[in-house]
SERO-4910 file (N, C-alpha, C, O; in steps of 0.05 Angstrom, whole numbers):
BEGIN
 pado doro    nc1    nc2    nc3   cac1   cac2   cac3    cc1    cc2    cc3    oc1    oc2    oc3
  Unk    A     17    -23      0      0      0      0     18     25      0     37     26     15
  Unk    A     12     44    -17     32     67    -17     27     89      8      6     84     20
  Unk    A     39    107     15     37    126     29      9    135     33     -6    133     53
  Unk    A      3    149      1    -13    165      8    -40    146     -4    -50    157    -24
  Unk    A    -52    123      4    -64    108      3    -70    104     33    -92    105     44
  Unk    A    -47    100     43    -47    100     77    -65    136     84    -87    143     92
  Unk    A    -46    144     80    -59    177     86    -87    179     85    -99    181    106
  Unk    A   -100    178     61   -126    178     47   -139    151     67   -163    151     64
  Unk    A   -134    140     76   -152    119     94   -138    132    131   -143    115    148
  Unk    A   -130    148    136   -129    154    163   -138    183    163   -142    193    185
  Unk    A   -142    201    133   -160    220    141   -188    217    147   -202    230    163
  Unk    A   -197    191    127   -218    188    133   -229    177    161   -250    181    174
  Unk    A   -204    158    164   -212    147    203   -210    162    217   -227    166    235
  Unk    A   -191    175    215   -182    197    241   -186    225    240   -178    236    260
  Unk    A   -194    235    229   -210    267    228   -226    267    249   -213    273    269
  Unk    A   -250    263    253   -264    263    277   -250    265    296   -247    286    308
  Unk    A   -238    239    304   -232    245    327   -210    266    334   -213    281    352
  Unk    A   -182    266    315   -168    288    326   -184    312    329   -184    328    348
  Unk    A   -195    311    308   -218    341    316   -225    346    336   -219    368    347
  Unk    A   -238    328    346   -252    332    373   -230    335    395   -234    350    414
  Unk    A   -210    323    395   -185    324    421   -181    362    413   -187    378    430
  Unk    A   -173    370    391   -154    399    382   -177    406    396   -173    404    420
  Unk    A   -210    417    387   -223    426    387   -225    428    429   -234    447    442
  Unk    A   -217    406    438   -222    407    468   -199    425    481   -202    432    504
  Unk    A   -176    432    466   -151    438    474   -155    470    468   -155    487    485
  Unk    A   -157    475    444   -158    500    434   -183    519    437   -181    543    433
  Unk    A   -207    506    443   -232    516    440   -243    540    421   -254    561    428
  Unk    A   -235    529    395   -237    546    374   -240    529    356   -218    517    352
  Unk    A   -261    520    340   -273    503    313   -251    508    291   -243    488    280
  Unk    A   -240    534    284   -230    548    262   -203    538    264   -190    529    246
  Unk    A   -195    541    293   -164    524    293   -158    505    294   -138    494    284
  Unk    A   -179    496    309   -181    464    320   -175    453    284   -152    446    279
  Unk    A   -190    452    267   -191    449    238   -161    453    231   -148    434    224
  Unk    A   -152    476    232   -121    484    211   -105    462    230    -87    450    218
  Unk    A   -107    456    262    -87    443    276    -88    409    261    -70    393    258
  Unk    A   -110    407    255   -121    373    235   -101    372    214    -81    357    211
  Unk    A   -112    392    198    -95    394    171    -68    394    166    -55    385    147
  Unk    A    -58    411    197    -30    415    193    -14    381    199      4    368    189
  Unk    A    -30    378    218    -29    345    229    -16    324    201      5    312    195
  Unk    A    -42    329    191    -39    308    164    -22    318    149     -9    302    134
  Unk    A    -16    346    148     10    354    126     30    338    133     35    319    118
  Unk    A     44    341    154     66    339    173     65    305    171     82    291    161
  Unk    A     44    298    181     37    258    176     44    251    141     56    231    134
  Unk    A     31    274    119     46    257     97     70    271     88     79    265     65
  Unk    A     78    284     99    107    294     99    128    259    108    147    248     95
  Unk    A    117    254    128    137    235    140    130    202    140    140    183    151
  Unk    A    105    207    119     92    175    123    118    154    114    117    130    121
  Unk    A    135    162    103    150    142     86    167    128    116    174    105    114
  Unk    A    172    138    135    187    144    162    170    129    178    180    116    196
  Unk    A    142    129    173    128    113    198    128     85    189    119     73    170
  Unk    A    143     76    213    152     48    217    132     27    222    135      3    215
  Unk    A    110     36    235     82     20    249     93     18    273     80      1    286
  Unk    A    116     30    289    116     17    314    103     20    335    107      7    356
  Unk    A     81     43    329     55     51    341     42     47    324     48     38    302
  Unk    A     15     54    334    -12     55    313    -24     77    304    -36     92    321
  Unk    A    -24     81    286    -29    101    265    -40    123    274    -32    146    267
  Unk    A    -69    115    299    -74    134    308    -58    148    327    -54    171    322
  Unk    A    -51    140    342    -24    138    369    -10    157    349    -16    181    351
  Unk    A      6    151    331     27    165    314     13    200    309     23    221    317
  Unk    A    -12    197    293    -28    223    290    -35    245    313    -33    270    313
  Unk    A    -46    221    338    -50    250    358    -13    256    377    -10    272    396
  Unk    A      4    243    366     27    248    372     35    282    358     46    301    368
  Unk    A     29    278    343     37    294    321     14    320    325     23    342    329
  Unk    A    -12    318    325    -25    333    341    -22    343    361    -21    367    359
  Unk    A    -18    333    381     -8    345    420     15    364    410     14    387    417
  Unk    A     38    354    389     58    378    383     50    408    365     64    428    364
  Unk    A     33    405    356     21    418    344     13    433    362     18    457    362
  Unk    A     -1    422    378    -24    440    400     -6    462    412    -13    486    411
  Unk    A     20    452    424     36    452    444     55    479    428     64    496    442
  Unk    A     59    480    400     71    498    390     55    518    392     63    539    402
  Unk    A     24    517    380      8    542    376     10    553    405     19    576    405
  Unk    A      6    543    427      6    556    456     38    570    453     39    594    458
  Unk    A     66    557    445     79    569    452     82    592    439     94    610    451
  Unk    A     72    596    413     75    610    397     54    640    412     65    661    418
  Unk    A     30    636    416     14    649    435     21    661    457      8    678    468
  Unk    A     45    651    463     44    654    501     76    679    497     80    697    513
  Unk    A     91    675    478    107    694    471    109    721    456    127    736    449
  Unk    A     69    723    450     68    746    443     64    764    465     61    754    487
  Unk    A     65    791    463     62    815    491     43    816    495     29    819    475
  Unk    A     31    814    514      0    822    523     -9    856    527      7    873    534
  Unk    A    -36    861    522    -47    882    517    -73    874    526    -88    856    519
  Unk    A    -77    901    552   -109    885    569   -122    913    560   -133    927    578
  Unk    A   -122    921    537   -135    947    522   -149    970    541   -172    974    549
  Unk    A   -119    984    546   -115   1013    564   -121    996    602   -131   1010    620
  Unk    A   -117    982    604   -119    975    631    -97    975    646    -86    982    626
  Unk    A    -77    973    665    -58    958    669    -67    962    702    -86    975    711
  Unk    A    -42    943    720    -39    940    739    -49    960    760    -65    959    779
  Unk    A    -33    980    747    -33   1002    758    -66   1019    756    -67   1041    767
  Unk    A    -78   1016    750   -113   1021    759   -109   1002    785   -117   1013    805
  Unk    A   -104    988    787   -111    976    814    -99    983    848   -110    981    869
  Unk    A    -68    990    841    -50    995    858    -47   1020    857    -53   1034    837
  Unk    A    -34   1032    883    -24   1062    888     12   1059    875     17   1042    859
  Unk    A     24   1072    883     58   1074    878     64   1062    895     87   1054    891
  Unk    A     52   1052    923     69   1036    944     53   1009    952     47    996    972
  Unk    A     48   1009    922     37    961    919     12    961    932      2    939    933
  Unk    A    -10    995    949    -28    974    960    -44    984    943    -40   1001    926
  Unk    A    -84    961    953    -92    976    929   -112    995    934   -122    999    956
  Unk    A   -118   1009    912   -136   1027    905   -165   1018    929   -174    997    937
  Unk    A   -172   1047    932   -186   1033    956   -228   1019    948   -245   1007    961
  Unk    A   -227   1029    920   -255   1027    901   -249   1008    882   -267    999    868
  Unk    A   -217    999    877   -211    975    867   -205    954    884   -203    934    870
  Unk    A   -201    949    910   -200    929    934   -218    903    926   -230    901    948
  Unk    A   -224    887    914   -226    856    915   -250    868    934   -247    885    952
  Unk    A   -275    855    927   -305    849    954   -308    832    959   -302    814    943
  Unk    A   -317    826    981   -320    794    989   -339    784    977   -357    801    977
  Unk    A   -346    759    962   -364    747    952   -382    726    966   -371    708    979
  Unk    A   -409    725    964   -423    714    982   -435    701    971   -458    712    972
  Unk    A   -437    683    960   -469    671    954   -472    641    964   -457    622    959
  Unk    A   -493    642    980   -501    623   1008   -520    600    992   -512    578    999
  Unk    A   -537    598    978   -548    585    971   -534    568    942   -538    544    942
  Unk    A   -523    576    925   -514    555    902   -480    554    899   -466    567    914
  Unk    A   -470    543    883   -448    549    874   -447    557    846   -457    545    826
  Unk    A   -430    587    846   -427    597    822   -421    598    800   -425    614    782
  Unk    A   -405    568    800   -411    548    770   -433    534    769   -431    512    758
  Unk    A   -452    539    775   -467    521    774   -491    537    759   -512    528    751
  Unk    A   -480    564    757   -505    585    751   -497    591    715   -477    599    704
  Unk    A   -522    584    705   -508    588    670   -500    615    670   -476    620    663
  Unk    A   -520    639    677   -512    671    672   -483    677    678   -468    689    664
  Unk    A   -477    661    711   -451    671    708   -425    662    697   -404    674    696
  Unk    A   -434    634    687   -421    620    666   -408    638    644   -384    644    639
  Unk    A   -432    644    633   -433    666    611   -410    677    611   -392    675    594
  Unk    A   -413    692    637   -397    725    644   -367    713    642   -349    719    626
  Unk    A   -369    698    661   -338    690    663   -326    681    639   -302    685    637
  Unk    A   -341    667    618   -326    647    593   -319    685    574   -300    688    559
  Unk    A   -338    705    580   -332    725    559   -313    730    573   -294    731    558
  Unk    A   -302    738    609   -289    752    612   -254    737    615   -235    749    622
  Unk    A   -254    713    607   -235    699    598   -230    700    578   -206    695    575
  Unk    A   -245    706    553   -249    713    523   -233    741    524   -219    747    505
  Unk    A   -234    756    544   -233    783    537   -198    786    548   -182    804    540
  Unk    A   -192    765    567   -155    765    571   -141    764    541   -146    757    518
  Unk    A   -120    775    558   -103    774    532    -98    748    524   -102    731    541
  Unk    A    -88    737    495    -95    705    491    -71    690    505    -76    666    509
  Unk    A    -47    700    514    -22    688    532    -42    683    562    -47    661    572
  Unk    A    -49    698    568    -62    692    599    -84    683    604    -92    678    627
  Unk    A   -101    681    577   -123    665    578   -115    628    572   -124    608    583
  Unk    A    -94    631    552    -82    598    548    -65    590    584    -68    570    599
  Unk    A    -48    614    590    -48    601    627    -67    591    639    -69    568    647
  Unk    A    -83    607    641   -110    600    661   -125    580    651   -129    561    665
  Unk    A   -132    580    631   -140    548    623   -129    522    628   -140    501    636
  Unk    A   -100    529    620    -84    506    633    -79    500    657    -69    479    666
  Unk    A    -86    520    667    -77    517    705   -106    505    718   -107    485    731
  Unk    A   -125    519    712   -152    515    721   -175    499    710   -193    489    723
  Unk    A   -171    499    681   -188    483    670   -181    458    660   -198    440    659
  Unk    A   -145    455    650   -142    425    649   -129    420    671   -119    397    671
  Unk    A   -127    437    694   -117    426    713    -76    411    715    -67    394    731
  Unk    A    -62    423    697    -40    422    697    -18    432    709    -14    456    705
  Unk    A     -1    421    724     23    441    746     30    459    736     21    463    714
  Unk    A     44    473    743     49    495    740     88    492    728    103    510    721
  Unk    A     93    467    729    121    452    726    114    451    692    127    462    675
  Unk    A     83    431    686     83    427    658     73    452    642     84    459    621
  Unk    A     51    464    654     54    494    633     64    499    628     66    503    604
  Unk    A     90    508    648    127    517    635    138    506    616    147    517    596
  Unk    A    141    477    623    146    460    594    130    458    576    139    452    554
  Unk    A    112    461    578     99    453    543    102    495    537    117    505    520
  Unk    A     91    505    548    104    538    538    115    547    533    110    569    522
  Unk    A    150    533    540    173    550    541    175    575    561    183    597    551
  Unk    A    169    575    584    171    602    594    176    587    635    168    566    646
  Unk    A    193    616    647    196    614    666    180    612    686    160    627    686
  Unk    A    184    594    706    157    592    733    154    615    737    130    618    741
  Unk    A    169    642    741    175    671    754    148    682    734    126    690    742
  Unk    A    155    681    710    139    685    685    110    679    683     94    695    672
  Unk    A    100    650    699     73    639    689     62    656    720     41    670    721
  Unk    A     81    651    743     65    664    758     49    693    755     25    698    757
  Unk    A     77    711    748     61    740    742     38    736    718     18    750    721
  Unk    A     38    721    701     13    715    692    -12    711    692    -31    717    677
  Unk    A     -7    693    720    -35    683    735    -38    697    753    -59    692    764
  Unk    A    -23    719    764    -30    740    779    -41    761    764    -59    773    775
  Unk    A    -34    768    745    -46    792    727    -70    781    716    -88    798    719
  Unk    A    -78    759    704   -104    749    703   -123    748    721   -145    759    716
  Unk    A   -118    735    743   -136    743    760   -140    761    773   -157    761    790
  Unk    A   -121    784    766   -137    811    779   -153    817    758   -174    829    763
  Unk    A   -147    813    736   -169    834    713   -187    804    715   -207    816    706
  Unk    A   -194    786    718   -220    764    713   -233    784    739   -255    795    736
  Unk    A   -217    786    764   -236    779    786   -253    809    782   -277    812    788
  Unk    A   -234    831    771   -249    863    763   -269    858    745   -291    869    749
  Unk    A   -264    837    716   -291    835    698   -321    823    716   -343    833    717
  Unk    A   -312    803    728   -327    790    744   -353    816    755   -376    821    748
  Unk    A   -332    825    775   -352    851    785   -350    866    773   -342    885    786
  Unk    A   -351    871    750   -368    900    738   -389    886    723   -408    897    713
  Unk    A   -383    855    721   -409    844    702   -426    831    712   -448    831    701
  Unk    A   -421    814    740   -428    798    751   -453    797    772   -474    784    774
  Unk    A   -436    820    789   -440    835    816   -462    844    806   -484    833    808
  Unk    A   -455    874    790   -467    889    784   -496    879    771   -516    888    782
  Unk    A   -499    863    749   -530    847    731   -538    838    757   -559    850    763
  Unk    A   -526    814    784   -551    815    805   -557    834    817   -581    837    821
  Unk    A   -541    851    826   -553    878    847   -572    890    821   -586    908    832
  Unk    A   -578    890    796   -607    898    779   -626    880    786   -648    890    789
  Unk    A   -623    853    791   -644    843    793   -664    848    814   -685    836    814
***
């Protein structure tokens, strides 16, 4: 069987599913797609090389996960821009903070706040709305649940580095939060 006989019978098996893994990683339909394609470039780039010593699929989402792992790094080394915001709205000149920007205590006694679609909402836009370096942190830290050892490695970037990250994210999440959050129940 030639190469691209092989090829032409693992796009057709394996599309779906890599799709669906990129698509869980990247959470973007548009990329999730170009990360497939690039997949299969790169797979008949090198089919002549694959030995079978894995299985075909095994070999593909190999080749996928690197894929994934470049677009983040590629992402995570651009500069971030939180459009006219910075730190400094929050802090005085001597680190403390602003006393109308101070963090409020959050209360809610009866549910948990994932559990509520509206504020679902709020939060998935106000993660939408980070810059895309500190929104791919926080996903990785919080949503796939990964150390803070492997974000570094699959990112390329210093622990010193991911921290101020996840510290600058969550001051601007926890500020979107309450100006969107807070604020829509105290209307109700």
């Amino acid at each position: 069987m030639t190469g691209e006989t092989r090829l032409s019978q693992w796009v057709e098996s394996y599309t779906s599913e890599l799709y669906s893994w990129a698509f869980h990683k990247v959470s973007d339909s548009e990329l999730a797609k170009d990360l497939v394609q690039d997949t299969f470039l790169a797979a008949a780039e090198k089919i002549d090389g694959f030995k079978g010593d894995s299985a075909p699929k095994t070999w593909l989402f190999s080749i996928l996960n690197h894929k994934i792992i470049d677009h983040y790094r590629r992402k995570i080394n651009q500069p971030a821009s939180i459009d006219n915001q910075s730190l400094s709205a929050f802090f005085d000149e001597d680190g403390s903070w602003i006393s109308d920007k101070k963090p409020k205590d959050w209360h809610e006694e009866e549910k948990n706040l994932l559990d509520d679609n509206d504020f679902q909402e709020i939060l998935n836009k106000c993660l939408d709305d980070l810059p895309e370096n500190w929104n791919i942190c926080v996903k990785l830290k919080y949503l796939s649940e990964k150390s803070g050892e492997e974000i570094c490695q699959e990112l390329n970037i210093a622990p010193t580095n991911l921290w101020q990250i996840i510290h600058r994210a969550k001051v601007a999440l926890r500020e979107c939060v309450e100006n969107n959050w807070f604020k829509k129940i105290n209307v109700r």
